[in-house]
N, C-alpha and C positions, 0 to 999 in steps of 0.2 A: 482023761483023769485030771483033777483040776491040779492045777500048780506043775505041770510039766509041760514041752515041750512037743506038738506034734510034729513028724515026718511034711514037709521035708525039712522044719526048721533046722530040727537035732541036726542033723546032718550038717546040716549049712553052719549053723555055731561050731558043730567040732571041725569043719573043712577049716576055719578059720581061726582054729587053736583057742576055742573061747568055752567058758561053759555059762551056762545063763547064769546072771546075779539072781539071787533071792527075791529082792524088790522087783524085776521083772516076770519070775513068774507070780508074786505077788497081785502085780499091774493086771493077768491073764486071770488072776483067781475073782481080782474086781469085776473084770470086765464080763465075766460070765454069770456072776449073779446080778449085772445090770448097774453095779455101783458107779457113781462118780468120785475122783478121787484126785488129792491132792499128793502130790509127789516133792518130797523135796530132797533131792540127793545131792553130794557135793561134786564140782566139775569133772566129768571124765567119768563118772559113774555111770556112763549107758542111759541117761535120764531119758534122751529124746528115742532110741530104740526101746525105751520100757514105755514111753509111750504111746507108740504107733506099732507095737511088737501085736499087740489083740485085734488092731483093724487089720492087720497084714494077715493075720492069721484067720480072719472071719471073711477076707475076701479072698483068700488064696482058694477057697471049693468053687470060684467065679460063678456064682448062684445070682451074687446080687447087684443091679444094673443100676446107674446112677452116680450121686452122689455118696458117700460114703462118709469119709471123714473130713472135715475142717480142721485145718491145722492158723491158726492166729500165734503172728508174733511181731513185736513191736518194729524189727525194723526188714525191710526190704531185701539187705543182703543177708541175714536170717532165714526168710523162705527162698530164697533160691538156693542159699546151702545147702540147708533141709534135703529140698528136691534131687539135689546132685547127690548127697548121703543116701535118700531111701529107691535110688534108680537103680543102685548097686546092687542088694539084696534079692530086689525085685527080678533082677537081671538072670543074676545067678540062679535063683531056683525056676527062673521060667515063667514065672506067677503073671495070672491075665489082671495086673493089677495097672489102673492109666494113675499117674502122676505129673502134676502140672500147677505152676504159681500162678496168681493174681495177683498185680497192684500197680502202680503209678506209671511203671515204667515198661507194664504188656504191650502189646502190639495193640490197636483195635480190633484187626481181623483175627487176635488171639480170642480177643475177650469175647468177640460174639459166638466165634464156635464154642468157645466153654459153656454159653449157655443152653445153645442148641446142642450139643451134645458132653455133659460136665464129666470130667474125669473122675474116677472111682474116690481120689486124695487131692484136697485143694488146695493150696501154700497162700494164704493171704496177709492180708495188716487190716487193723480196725477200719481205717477209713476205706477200703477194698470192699470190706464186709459191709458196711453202709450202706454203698451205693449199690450192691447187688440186692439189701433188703429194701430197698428205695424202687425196684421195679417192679411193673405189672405181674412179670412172673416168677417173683422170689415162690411162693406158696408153692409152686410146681418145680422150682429147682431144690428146696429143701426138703420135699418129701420125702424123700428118701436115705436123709442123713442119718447115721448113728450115733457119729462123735465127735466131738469136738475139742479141740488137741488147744490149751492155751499155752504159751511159751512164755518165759522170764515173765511168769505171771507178777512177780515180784516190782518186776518196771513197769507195768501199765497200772496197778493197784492204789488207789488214791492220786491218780491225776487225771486229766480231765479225757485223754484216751483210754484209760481205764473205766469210764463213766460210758465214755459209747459203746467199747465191748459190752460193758456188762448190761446193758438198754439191746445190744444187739442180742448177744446169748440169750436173756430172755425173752426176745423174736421167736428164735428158733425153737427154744420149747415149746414155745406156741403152735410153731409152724409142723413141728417133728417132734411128740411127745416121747417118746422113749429114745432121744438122745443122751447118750452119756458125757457128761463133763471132765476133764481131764487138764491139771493145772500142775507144769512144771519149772522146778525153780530150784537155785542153788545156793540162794541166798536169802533167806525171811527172817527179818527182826519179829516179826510179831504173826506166826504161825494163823492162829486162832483166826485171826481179824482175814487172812488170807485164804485160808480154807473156807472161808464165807461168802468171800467174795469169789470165788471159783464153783460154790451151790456144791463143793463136794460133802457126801456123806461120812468118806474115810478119809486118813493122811494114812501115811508112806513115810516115814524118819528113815531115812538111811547114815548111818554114824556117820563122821567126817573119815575124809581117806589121809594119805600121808600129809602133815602138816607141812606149809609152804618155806620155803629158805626166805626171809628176808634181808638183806644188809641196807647199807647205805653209803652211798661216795658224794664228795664233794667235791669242789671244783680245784683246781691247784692255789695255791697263794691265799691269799684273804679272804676269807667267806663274805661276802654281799650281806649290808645291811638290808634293804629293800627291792623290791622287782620280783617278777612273779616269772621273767620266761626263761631264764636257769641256760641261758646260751655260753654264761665263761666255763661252764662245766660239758660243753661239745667237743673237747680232745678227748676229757674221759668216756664220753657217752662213743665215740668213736673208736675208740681204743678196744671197750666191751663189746661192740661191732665185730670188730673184725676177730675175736677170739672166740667166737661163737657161729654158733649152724646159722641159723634164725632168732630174729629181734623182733619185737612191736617196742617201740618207742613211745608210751603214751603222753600226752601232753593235757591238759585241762581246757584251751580252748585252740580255737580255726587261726588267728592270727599266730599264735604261739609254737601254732603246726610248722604252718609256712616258715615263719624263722629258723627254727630249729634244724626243719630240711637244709635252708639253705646252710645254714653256718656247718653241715654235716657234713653237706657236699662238697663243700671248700675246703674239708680233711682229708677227702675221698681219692685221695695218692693211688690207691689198688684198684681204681675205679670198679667199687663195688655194684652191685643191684641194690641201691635203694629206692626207694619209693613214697610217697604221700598218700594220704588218703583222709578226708574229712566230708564232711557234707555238703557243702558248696560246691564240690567240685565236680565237674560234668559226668554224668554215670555212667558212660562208655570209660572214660580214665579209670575210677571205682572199679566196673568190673576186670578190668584191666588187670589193675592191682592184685585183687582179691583171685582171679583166675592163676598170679603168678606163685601167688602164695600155696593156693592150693596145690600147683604143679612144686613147688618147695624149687622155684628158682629164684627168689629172691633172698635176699641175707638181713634186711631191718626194712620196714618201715613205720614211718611216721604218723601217727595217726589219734584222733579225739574219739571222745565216744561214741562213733560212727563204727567202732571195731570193738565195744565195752561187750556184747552179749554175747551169746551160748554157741557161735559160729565154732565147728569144728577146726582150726588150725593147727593139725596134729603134729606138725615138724616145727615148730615153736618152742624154741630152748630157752630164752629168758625172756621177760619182759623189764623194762625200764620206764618207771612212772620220773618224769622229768616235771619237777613243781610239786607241790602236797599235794596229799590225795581227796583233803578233803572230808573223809568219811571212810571207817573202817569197811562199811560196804562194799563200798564201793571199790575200796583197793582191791578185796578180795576177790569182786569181778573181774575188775585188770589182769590180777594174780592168774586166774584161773584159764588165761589165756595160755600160759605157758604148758608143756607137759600134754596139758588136756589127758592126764589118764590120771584112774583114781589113786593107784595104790605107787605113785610116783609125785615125791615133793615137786613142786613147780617154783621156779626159783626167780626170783624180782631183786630188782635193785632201786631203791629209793633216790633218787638227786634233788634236797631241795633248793630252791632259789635263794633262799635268804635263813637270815639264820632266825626270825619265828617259824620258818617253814621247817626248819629244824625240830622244833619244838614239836610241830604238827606230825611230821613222821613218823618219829619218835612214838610219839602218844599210836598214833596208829599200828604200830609193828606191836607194842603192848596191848592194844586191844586185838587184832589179831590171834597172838597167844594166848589172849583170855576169853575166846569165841565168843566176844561181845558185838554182835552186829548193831547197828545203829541204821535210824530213818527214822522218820513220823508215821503214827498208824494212818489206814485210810481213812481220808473225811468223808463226810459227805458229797454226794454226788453236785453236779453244778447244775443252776437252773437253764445257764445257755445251753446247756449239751442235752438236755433231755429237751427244750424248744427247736432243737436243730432233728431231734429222733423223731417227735411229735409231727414235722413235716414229710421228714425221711417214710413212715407209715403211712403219712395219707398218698402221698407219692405213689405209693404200692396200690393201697383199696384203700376205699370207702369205709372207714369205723367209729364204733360206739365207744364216745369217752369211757361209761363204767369200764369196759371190756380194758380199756388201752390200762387203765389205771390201775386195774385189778393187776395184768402182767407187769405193769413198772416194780410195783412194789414188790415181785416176788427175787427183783435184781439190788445187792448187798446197799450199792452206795444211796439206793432210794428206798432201801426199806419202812426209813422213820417221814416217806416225805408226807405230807400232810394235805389232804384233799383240797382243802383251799389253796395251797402253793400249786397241788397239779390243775387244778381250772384257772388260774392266774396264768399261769405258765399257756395252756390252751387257748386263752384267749388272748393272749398276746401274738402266738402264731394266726390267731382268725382273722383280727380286725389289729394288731399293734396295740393293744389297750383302751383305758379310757382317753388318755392325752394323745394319740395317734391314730384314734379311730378314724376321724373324718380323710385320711388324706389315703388314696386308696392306694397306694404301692405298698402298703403294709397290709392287705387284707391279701390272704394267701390260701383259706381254708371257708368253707361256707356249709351249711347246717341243712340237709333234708325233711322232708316232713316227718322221718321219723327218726329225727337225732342223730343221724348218721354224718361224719365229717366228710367232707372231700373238697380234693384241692382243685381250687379257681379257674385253672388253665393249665395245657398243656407246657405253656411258656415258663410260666412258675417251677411244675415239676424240673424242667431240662436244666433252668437256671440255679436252682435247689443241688441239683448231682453236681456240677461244677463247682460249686462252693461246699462241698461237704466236708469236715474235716474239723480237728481243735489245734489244731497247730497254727499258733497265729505270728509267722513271721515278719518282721521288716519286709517291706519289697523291694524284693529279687530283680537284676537286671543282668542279663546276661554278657558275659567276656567272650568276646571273637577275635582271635590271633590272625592279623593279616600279612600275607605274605605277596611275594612278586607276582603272584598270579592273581592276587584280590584277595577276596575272602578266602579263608581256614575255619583253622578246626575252633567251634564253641569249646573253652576251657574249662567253665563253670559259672557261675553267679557272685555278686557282690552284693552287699545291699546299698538303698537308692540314696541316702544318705551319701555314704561315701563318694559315690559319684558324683553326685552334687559340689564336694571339695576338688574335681580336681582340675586344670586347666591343660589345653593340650600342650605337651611335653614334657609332663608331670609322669614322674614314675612311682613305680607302685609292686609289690612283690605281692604274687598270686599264683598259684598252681606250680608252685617250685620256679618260677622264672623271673626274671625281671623285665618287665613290662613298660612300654612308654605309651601313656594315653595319647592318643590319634581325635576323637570325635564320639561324640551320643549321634548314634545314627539309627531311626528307626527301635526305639527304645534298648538297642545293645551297644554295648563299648565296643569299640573297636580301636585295636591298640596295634604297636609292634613290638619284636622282641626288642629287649636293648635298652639304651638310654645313657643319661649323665645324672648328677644327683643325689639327692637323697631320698632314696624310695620309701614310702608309705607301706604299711601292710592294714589292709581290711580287715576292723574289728566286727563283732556282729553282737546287735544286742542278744543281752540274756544268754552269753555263752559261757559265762561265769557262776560254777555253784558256790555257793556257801556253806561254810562251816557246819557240818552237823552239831546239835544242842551234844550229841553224846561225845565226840573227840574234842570239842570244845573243855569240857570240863576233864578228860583226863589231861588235858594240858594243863587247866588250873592245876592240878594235883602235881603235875610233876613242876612246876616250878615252888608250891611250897613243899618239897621235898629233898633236901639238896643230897640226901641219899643213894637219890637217882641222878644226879649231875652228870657220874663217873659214867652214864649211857651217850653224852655230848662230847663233841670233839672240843678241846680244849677252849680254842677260839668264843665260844660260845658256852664254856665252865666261865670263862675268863668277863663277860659279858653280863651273867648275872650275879656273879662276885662283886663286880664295880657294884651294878643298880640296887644289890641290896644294903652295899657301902654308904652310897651318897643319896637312898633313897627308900624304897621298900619294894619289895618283891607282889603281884596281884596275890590277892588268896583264893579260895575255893569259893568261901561262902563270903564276898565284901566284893566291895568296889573301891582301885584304887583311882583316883581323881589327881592328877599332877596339873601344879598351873607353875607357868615361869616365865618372865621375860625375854625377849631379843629380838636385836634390832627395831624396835622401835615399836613392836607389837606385844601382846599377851596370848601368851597358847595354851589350853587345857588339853590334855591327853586324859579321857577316861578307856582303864583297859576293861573292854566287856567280856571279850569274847565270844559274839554273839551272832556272829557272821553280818556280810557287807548288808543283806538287806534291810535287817535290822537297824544296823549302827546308820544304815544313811538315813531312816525313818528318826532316830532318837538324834541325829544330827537333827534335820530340820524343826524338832521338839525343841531342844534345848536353845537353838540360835534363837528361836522365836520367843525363848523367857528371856534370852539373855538382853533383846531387844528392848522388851520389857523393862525387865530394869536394869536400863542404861549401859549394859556393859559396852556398846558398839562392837555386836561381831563382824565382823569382815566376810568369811567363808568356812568351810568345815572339809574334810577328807573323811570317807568311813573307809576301814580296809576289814577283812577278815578278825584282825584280831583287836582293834582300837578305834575309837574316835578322836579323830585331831580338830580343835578349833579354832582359830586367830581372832581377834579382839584387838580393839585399839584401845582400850581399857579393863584393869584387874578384874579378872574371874572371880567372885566371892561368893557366902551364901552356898556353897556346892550342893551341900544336903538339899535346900528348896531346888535346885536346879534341876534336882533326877527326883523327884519325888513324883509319887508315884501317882497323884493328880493329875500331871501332864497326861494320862491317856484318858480325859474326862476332858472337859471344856476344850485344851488347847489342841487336844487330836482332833477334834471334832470342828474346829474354827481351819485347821486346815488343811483337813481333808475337805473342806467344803471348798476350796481355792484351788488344791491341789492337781499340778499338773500329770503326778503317779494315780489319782483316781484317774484321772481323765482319758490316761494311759492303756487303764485298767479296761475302762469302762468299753475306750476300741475296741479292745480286743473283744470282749463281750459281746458287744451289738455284728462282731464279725462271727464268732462262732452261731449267735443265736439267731446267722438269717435277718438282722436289721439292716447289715452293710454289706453286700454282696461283692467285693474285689472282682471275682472272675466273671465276664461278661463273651459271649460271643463275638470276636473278632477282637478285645480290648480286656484291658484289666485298670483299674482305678488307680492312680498311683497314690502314694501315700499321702501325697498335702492332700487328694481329694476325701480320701477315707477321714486322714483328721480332722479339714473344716467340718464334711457331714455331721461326725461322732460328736463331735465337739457341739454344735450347732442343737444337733440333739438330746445331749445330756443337759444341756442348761432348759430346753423345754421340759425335761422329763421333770429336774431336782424342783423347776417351779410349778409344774402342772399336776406330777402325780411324784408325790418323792418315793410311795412305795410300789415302784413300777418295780416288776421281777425282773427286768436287766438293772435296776438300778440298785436292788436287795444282793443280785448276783455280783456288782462286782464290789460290794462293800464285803463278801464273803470272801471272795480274792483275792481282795489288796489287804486283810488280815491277814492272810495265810501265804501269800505270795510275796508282792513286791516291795508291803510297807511290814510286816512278818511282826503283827501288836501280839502273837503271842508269846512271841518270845523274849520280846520286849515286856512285856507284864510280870512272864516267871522273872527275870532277873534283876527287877524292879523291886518285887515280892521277897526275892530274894535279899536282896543286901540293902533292905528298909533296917535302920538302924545302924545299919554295918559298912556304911561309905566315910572311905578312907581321906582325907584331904590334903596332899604333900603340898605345901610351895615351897619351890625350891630356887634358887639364885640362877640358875644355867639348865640347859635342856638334859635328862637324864639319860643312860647309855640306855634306856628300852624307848626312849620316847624318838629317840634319831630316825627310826626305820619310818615314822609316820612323818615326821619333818622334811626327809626326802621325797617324802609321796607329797606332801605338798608346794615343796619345791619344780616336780616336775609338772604339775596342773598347769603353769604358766609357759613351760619351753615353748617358743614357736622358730627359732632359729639357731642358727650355729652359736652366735656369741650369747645368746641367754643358754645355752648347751654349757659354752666353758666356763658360765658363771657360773651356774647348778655345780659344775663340780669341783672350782673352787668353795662354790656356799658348802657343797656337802665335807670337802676334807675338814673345813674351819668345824660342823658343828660335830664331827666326830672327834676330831680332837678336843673340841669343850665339853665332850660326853666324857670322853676318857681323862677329864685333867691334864691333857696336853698342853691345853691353851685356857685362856682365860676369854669369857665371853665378852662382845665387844658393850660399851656403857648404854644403857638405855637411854634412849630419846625417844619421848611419847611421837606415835605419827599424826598425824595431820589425817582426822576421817576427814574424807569424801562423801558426802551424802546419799544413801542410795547405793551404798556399792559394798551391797554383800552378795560374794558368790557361792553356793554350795556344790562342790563338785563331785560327782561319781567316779571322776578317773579319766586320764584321757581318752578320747576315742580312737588316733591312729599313735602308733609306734613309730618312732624314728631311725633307722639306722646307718651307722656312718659309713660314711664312704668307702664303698668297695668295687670291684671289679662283678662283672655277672656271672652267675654259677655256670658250671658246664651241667648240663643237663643229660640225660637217658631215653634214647629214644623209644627204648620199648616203654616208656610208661607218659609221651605227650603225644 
């Protein structure tokens, strides 16, 4: 009968004190009329058993041999959760059902019996999926599929692994026509656009369950003008430790990890079970971790968003985001760690680092209670990712463009793609294009008498599967702990960068230890425990999100509201009291623009809010008019909430400065120079198969990938400038790393409505960005005690303490503008080595 429950389920739910939720027999009523369907319930609602609840149930009469279901989910420690969660069930009623993951980190002699003989339920990740449709006998392994299970559809939708899935999915209809689609998620700003992208017919709204506890603590003493890794607040984050079952600690990036752990473990009096856990770090440690958690013997750990998704950890009593969250989403992700049951608040504690982060909390605990989620719809799909699927298919057979093209389009993010972009795109896989035709490492694909495609050699295919993938990292080099007998245990990875700074007896904190670099031996570090110093911690690009456009503007809103003050801890009522005193408060709809002398420089503070990708794009905008006329800028800071500029001469004209021409001639004059294209453009020529990293026996390191790309795109911009990796990455650096549209709305925005203060002394909102650019320069102990001498004088000139010292114009130096993103390594002072836990190194 549709909508209930067969024997021996029923049983199995009431054995377990459960009765089924509505939306899962809902799930069982789709799956019987054949539908595909979007599921979106809130954490703890049973989503991923109202999932996989109709394949268990269509395979428990063990009729049918094969393949079954596909279950895709964004990260690794995701499908092997899965797997542990659905072996239970299975277990219990007996059911002839086989259950087993795929991806990066199977065995070989796993992966080959999967295909000689595949289990009934497959656990993979997009790039897993790939390279299984990249073989000779995908056709014969998916024959037999029904379903296909996509997980926190929500995280792969509009990014460029959501572009492979959705290229792949459309495979498999191909491959398995009456497969069912099946897309769950517990968090979608923009439903509509999501259910599209999953090819479902119906959704599934399941209400919200109990709403979450949020609060917020701060650190003891003075709240932190600037700094993003919230370490003076580690007695409080300790203290909530130890008064609770289970912690996840979340932090915003991998360096921020590492500190955190250590400065936690240096609390850890009751020598607690804590733990680390990020991406870098070697995935025997990872499963370590996550096995302890599951067992619920550990009490906190530390960890980035390597722990953000739908992973069951049921003995999980709070979570603690340490730094803003960035985006109501996303918090709610984190949140939803906690509890993990529906009809039980899950309870967070906020700690921001500074007091804009204050601001940013704030605004997100109010969007929370106003189930206002926040993201960007899905764009468009990308042209490398669908050049990297186009070879992945020929890999497999032999096929007819019409045919390929007919299936791409029937996948969301390529619906509108345009037959001339897909034969552009094809023929760049064939022959490299027009500008790359003649040199034959780029011809990859070749054309039979009767149109049919196939790839070149066998050599091509193998070297295609090794490079499959859009994650395009820094290169990884791995950490080896040596001990009295020689080699240990691999730690994890650094990127190649960092290793490049360091010299042997240089320390460095990494996998919760302190580290003394030994030698680059045979492309891995090898180090010892221990050391003297001031140890470094590995930053990693791109592990820094930005501001969502939606928690951005509730912050506009709460600082012109002084209504809402009485939500701030005094410290910080007291903060914009002063700035609206001696200055003005940002508004919603304007732009306020502050310029003011000291020390012998001119600084403009524009407050965007527009997050760092943005503001360091409109930094290199605006230095370049300012250059123009005459202002002599020196260098610029973007942070999340502001643009800071120095100048050896008065900022004027502000209105022409931001006006909204700048994204016409002067974006265009340099992005055409620009090292962030050029950036962009690697990454490109690496996902789309132009620059192949992984090589048997070798991998490229990064100066080789950059001369290539580099060497490359200057052929391209002058040979063919509308070559399709060179269209694709001016698509990405809009929407990615130089983010013009965000920059346009708030350009559009406050046309007319730009504010211009000059003021005599730096304002108390403008300090926290004058710190940030006080520490772009730290490289030693006594520029350290100068920073915080410079810092107490300019807060005391914020707050009227002091009076600002006389200006004296400086002396330019010609040629010496520097624009900076931030530092790369962290410094911290001298301390003694943590004591460490052996269950988790």
């Amino acid at each position: 009968m549709p909508g209930t429950l067969p024997e021996p389920f029923q049983t199995w739910f009431t054995a377990q004190g459960w009765a089924p939720r509505p939306h899962q027999l809902a799930m069982l009523e789709a799956a019987r009329a054949g539908d595909s369907v979007l599921l979106i319930a809130p954490t703890g609602g049973g989503k991923t058993l109202a999932g996989f609840l109709p394949s268990l149930v269509e395979l428990a009469a063990g009729t049918h041999t094969g393949l079954h279901t596909l279950y895709v989910s964004p990260l690794k420690a995701l499908a092997t959760d899965i797997a542990r969660n659905l072996t239970r069930p299975v277990q219990d009623m007996h059911l002839p059902i086989t259950i087993e993951a795929r991806h990066g980190d199977t065995p070989s002699n796993r992966r080959a019996r999967q295909r000689e003989a595949p289990p009934n339920i497959l656990l993979t990740t997009p790039e897993s999926l790939a390279v299984l449709l990249s073989l000779p006998d995908a056709p014969a392994l998916f024959a037999s599929l029904r379903c296909v299970v996509l997980d926190e559809v929500h995280a792969m939708a509009g990014t460029k692994r959501g572009d492979q899935l959705a290229l792949g999915v459309a495979r498999l209809r191909r491959l398995a026509p009456a497969t069912r689609c099946v897309g769950l998620s517990a968090t979608v700003a923009h439903p509509d656009a999501i259910q599209h992208f999953t090819g479902a017919s119906r959704r599934i709204d399941v209400a919200d369950g109990a709403p979450p506890e949020l609060s917020m603590t701060l650190p003891a003493g003075r709240l932190s003008w600037s700094g993003h890794m919230g370490l003076e607040a580690a007695p409080q984050v300790m203290a909530m430790i130890r008064d609770a079952g289970m912690t996840i600690v979340f932090v915003n990036t991998r360096a921020q990890a590492e500190l955190m752990f250590q400065a936690l473990w240096k609390l850890n009096d009751p020598m607690l079970p804590i733990a680390l856990h990020h991406g870098s770090l070697e995935v025997e440690q990872r499963r370590k971790v996550e096995a302890a958690m599951a067992a619920g013997t550990l009490r906190a750990v530390v960890a980035t968003s390597s722990l953000d998704l739908g992973i069951d950890w049921g003995g999980v009593d709070q979570v603690i985001q340490v730094g803003a969250p960035k985006g109501v989403s996303r918090l709610l992700q984190r949140v939803g760690r906690a509890n993990h049951r529906m009809d039980e608040a899950s309870r967070a504690i906020l700690v921001p680092a500074n007091r804009f982060e204050v601001l940013e909390c704030e605004a997100a605990m109010l969007g929370v209670a106003a189930h206002e989620l926040d993201g960007d719809p899905p764009r468009p799909g990308g042209l490398d990712v669908l050049a990297q699927h186009i070879l992945c298919l020929a890999c497999s057979a032999p096929f007819l463009p019409d045919d390929v093209y007919t299936e791409v389009i029937t996948s969301a993010p390529y619906a509108a793609l345009s037959r001339k972009d897909f034969d552009d795109v094809l023929a760049f896989v064939e022959h490299g294009g027009y500008a790359l035709q003649a040199y034959d490492q780029w011809k990859k694909l070749f054309r039979d008498s009767e149109g049919r495609m196939h790839v070149r050699s066998a050599r091509i295919a193998a070297l295609h599967r090794m490079n499959i993938g859009t994650i395009v990292a820094a290169q990884l080099i791995k950490v080896r702990l040596l001990g009295r007998r020689g080699a240990g245990p691999v730690l994890g990875e650094v990127e190649e960068y960092f290793v490049n700074m360091l010299r042997p007896g240089d320390t460095f904190m990494f996998s919760g230890r302190l580290l003394s670099f030994m030698r680059l031996r045979d492309n891995v570090v090898e180090c010892v425990e221990g050391g003297s110093g001031d140890p470094m911690v590995p930053a990693y690009a791109g592990g820094r999100l930005p501001l969502t456009t939606n928690l951005a503007d509730r912050v506009r809103g709460l600082l012109q509201n002084p209504d809402k003050w009485d939500l701030f801890p005094e410290q910080v009522q007291d903060w914009l009291r002063l700035q609206r005193k001696v200055s003005r408060l940002p508004g919603r709809n304007d732009l306020l623009v502050e310029t003011f002398p000291r020390a012998g420089r001119w600084y403009l503070v524009a407050y965007c809010f527009e997050g760092r990708n943005a503001h360091q794009t409109l930094g290199m905008l605006v230095t370049k008019r300012m250059e123009r006329f005459g202002m002599a800028p020196l260098g610029f800071v973007a942070t999340d909430y502001v643009l800071g500029v120095w100048s050896a001469n008065q900022p004027n004209d502000i209105a022409r400065l931001f006006d909204q021409d700048m994204l016409g001639d002067d974006l265009e004059d340099w992005l055409a120079d620009s090292s962030m294209l050029k950036r962009t453009f690697r990454n490109v020529a690496v996902v789309a198969g132009l620059i192949q990293r992984h090589h048997p026996g070798a991998e490229k390191t990064r100066k080789q990938v950059t001369v290539n790309s580099d060497l490359i795109y200057e052929v391209l911009r002058k040979h063919q400038p509308d070559h399709i990796l060179l269209r694709a990455t001016r698509a990405d650096a809009a929407g990615g790393l130089i983010d013009v549209g965000r920059i346009a709305g708030m350009l559009g925005r406050v046309k007319g409505h730009i504010v211009h203060m000059v003021l005599s002394r730096v304002s108390p909102l403008a300090v926290p960005v004058l710190l940030d650019i006080g520490r772009e320069s730290v490289r030693t102990d006594t520029d350290e005690d100068a920073l915080l001498a410079e810092a107490e004088a300019i807060i005391a000139e914020a707050t009227g303490q002091a009076e600002p010292p006389p200006y004296v114009p400086q002396v330019l130096r010609p040629n010496l503008v520097r624009r900076g993103t931030g530092a790369q390594t962290t410094r911290l002072p001298r301390r003694p080595p943590a004591r460490q836990s052996d269950l988790f190194h």
